[in-house]
N, C-alpha and C positions, 0 to 999 in steps of 0.2 A: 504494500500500500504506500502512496506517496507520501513521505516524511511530513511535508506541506499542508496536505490534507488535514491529515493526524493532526498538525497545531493549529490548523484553524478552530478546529473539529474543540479542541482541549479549548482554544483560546474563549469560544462562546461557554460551552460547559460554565469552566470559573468567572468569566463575566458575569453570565446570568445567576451562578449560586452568590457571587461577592454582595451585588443587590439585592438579594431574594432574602439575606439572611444575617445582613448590616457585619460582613468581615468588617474589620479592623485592621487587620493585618496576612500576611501569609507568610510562613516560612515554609524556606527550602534544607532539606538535610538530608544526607548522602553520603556514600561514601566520595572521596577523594577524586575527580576525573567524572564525575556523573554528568555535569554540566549545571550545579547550582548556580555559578554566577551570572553563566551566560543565562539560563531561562529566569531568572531572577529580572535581569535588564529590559529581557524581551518582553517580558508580563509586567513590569511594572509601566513601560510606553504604554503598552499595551491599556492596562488599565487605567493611566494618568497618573500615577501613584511616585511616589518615591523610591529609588533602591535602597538597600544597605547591606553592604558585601563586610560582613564578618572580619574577614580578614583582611582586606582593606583599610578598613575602621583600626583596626589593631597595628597594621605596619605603619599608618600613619602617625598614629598617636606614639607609635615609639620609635620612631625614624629610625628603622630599620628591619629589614626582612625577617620572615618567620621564621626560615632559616637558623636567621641568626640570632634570633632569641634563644630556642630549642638550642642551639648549640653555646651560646653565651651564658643564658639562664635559666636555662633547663624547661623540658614537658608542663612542671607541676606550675611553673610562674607564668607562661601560656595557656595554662588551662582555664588558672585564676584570672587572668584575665577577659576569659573569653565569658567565665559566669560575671564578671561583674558587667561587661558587654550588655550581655544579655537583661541583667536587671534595670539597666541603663534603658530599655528598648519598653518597660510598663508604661499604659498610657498612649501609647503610641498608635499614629492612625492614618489609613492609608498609603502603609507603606508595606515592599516586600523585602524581605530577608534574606540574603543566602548564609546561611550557615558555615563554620569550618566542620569540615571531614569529623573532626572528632567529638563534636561538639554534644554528640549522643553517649559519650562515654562516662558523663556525668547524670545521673537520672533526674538530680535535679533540676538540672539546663533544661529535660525535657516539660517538668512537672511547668516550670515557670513557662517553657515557649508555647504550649498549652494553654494558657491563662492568658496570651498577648494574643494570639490569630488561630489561624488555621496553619495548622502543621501538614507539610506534605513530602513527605518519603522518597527522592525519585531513586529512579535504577537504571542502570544500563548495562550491557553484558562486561562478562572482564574482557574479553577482549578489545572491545570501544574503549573501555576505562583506561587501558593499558596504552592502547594508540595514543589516548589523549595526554597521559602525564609521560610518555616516554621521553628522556633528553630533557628533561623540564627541572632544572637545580632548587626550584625555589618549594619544594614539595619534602620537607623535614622526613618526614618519617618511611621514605624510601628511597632505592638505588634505582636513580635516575635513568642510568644505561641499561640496567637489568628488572624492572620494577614488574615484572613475573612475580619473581618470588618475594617480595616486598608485599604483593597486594592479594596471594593465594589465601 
């Protein structure tokens, strides 16, 4: 079926539910390579809304790559920032989300992102996922050249 089709097809779907059921918000969350930030941008034109890329928000506010925190500051001070991100995000309205990759590894990131919008899961095969972050440095918690076995 035409990739195109399929997102018009999604595009009216969440248009017509975002009105029917007064969203607030949506998040995206996924593993690593799904495509959250890119369908994040696409849907927020889409719906006139605002984005807001997780990690984006995050390299910004610490002038410097996620990379380089993970390897400066370690997992656990990334992590913490990504909940206090998130609690930053209450209140908030009409805007869409993309998540970081891990951001599900804390339950309560979920229980909170839950209480801001609509939460939505995406997927794509490993193999897409694997094209998409192969060669890609800026992606902490795998090997770049080989991210196979990084992402099994």
């Amino acid at each position: 079926m035409d990739k195109l089709l399929i997102w018009r097809e999604v595009n009216q779907l969440v248009l017509g539910f975002c009105k029917s059921v007064m969203i607030n918000a949506i998040i995206l969350f996924g593993f690593m390579g799904v495509g959250k930030s890119a369908i994040a941008r696409a849907l927020a034109r889409y719906l006139h809304w605002e984005v807001r890329d997780m990690d984006e928000i995050i390299v910004h506010k610490e002038q410097c790559s996620i990379s380089d925190i993970f390897k400066n500051k370690g997992e656990a001070y990334f992590r913490n920032l990504e909940k206090q991100l998130i609690l930053s995000f209450q209140g908030i309205k009409r805007v869409v989300i993309s998540t970081g990759g891990g951001v599900v590894l804390d339950s309560q990131n979920i229980i909170t992102l839950r209480n801001i919008g609509l939460c939505v899961c995406l997927n794509a095969s490993l193999e897409e996922m694997i094209r998409r972050v192969k060669g890609r440095s800026h992606r902490p918690l795998i090997d770049s050249e080989q991210p196979e076995e990084s992402m099994r």
